[in-house]
C-alpha positions in Angstrom: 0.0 0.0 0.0 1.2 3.8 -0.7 0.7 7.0 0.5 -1.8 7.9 -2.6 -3.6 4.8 -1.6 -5.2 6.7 1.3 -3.9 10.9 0.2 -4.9 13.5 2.6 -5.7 15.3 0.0 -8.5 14.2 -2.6 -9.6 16.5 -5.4 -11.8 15.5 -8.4 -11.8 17.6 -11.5 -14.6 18.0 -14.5 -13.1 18.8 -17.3 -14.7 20.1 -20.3 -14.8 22.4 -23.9 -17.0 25.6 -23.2 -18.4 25.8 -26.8 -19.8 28.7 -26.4 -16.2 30.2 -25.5 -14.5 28.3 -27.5 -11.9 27.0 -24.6 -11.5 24.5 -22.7 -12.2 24.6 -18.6 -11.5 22.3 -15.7 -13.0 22.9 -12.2 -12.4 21.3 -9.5 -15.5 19.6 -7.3 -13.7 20.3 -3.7 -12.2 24.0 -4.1 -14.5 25.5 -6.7 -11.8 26.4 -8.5 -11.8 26.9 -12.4 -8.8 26.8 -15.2 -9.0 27.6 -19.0 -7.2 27.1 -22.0 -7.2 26.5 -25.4 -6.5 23.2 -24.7 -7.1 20.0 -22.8 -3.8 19.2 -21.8 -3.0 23.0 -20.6 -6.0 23.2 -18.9 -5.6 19.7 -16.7 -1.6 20.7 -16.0 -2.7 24.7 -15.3 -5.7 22.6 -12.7 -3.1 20.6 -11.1 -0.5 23.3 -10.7 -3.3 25.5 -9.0 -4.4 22.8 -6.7 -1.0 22.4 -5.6 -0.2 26.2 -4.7 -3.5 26.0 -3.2 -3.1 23.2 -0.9 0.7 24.4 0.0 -1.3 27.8 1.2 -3.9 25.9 3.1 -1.5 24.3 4.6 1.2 26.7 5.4 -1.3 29.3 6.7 -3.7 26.6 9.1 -6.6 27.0 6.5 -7.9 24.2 5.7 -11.8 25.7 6.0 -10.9 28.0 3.1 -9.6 25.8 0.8 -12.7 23.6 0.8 -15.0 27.0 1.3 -16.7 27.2 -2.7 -17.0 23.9 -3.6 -18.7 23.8 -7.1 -22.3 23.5 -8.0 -24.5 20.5 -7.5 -24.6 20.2 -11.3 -20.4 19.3 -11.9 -20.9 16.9 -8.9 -23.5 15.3 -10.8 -21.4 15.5 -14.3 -18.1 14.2 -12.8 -19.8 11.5 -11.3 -21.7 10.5 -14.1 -18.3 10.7 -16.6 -16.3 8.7 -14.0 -18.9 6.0 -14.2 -18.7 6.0 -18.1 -15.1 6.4 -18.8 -13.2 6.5 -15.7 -10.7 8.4 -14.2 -7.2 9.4 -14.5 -4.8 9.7 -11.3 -2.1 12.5 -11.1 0.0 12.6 -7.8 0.4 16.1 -6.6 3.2 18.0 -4.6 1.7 19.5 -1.3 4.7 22.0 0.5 4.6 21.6 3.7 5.9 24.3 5.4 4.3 24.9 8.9 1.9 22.0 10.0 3.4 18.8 10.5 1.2 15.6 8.9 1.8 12.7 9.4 0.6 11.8 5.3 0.9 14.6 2.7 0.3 12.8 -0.3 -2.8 13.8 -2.6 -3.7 13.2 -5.4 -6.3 14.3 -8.6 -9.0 12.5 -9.9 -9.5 13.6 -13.3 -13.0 12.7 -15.1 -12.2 11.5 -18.6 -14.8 12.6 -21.0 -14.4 9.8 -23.7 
């Protein structure tokens, strides 16, 4: 068993193309938060790099209450479930700094909804 088996850390991410836009968008079911790019890969590796600065800052500054304050909407619950069920997910370790609370597990890890 490893670290990721169990991370204390656990974010799930809808990605999708915003046709309307014309761009592609990831947000993240835990935080709230939202990336865009003009492409998918961009978009997922612009997602994960946010998640980790924003864990890091959670962690660093004793806040874990505002990192999981704006989750997203019922509705990208509901469409991240349903494309995990179809399709899957993909895994990504990510690198959590931790630089003033002392865990005794800081791996995490993103769950990444494939859409086909």
């Amino acid at each position: 068993m490893t670290s990721n088996d169990y991370p204390t850390f656990r974010f799930r991410v809808l990605p999708y193309y915003d046709s309307t836009h014309k761009y592609f968008v990831a947000q993240c079911l835990e935080t709230g938060s939202i990336t865009t790019a003009e492409d998918s890969q961009t978009v997922m590796d612009m997602m994960v790099e946010l998640l980790e600065d924003e864990a890091s800052h959670a962690i660093k500054y004793d806040n874990l209450g505002n990192l999981y304050s704006a989750p997203a909407p019922k509705d990208v619950w509901n469409e991240w479930v349903s494309l995990a069920k179809k399709f899957g997910v993909d895994r990504r370790p990510i690198k959590v700094k931790v630089e003033k609370v002392s865990l005794d597990d800081t791996s995490a890890q993103v769950e990444l909804a494939r859409t086909a």
